[in-house]
C-alpha positions, -999 to 999 in steps of 0.1 A, spaced: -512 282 284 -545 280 276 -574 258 290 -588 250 258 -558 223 250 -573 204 281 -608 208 279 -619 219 243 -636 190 222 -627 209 192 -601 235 195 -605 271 179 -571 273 167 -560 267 132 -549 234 125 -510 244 114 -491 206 113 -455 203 121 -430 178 133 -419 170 166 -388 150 170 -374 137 199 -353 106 211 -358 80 238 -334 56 252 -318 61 215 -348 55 194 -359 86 177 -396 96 174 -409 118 146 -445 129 153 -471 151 139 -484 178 161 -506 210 153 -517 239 171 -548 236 195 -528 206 212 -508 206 248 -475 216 238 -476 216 204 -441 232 193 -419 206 213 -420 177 238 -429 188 272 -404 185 291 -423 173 321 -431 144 298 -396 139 285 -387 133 325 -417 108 324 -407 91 298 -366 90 301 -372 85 342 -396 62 345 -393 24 338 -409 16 300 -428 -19 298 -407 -38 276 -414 -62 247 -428 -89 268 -454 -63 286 -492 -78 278 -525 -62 290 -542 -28 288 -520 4 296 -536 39 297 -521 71 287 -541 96 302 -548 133 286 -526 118 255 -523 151 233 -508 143 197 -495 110 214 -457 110 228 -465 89 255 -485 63 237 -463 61 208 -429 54 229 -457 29 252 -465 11 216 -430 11 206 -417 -3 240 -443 -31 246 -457 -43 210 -479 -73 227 -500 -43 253 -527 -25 243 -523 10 246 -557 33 252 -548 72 244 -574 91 259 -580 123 260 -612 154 260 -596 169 225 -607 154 195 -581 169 173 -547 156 200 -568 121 193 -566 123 155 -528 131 158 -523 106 184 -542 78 161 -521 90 129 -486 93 150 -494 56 170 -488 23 159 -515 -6 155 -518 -11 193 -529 24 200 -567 29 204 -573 64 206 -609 71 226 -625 97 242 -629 90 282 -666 77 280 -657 55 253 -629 35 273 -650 -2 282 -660 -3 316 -643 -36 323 -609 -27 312 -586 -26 339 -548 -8 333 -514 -27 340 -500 4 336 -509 42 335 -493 72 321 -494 104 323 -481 143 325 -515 157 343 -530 191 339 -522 203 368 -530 240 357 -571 226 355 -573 232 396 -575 209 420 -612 195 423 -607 191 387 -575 173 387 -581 152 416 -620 140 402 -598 133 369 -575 110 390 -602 98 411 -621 85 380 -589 62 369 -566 53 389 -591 34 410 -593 12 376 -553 -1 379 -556 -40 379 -543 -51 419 -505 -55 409 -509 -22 385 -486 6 387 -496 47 372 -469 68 364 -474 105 369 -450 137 366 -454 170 379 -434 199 385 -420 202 422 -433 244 417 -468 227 408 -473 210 440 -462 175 433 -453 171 475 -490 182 478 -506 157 457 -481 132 466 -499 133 501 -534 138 485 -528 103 467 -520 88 502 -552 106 515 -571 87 491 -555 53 500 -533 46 474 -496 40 478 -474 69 464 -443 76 461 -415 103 443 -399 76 426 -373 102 406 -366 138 409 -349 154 375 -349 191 365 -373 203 387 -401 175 379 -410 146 404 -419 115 387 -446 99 413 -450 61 415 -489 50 428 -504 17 434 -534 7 449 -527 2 489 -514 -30 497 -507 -41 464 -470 -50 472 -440 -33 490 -431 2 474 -391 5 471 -368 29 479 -376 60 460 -347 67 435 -335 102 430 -320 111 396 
């Protein structure tokens, strides 16, 4: 897997479109995606875990949720989809996973480049499947830069493979004063729960 999907403003690969199709909680999702993107050919399966693990806002969700590093948009879409009344921000580095993202989201997606996300927006909510491949500084300065911006009851979502060191960050989140938790386990992913510290009792972590 190459960097460049992570870190590449404008990706050297040709832009070959396709369809990605793939069903949550019984709603399918058709989606544009392209080469030069994160997983391109199919829906990552760490993000599939994410998204048919983790509890989806529902319709009466309001406020500002983030997915963070958004590629061609899975994450935000089914976000959108779930919670009509929130505003979604898709972010991410590659300008070509924002296009897709924008063309596959609905009206409540805003699809920005990091620096362009307002300052005073605080997140409900964050998702994400993070690049765990980048290293660690890079990962951790990545996290470091948003999860500090969860509003004081917010909860991120994050999934990473057990083989990728999800126990390790786990305790690196804790390091850094947040609450964090392996909410689910499923096919070899941990989906991670993180609050800020003392923002309310963490439950019983739920293994699937």
């Amino acid at each position: 897997m190459s960097g460049e999907h992570y870190f590449t403003a404008d990706p050297a690969a040709a832009a070959t479109r396709h369809e990605v199709v793939f069903t949550v909680h019984d709603r399918e999702f058709r989606l544009v995606a392209s080469a030069g993107v994160f997983s391109a050919n199919r829906l990552d399966p760490g993000t599939s875990v994410l998204l048919q693990r983790a509890p989806l806002p529902d319709e009466g969700t309001t406020g500002h949720l983030l997915d963070l590093g958004c590629g061609y948009g899975p994450i935000a879409t089914v976000l959108a989809a779930s919670a009509p009344r929130a505003t979604i921000y898709a972010v991410d580095v590659n300008q070509r996973a924002l296009e897709l993202a924008g063309e596959n989201s609905g009206p409540n997606v805003i699809t920005v480049l990091p620096d362009e996300v307002p300052e005073t927006v605080g997140f409900t909510q964050i998702w994400s499947n993070p690049p765990i491949r980048i290293g660690k500084p890079e990962l951790h300065a990545l996290l470091l830069r948003w999860l500090p911006r969860l509003t004081p009851d917010g909860t991120a979502w994050l999934v990473v493979a057990k083989n990728l060191g999800s126990d390790s960050l786990q305790r690196w989140l804790v390091e850094q004063g947040f609450e964090a938790e392996r909410y689910a386990n499923h096919k070899g992913f941990r989906i991670l729960r993180v609050r800020k510290a003392g923002d309310g009792t963490a439950g019983a972590a739920q293994n699937a």
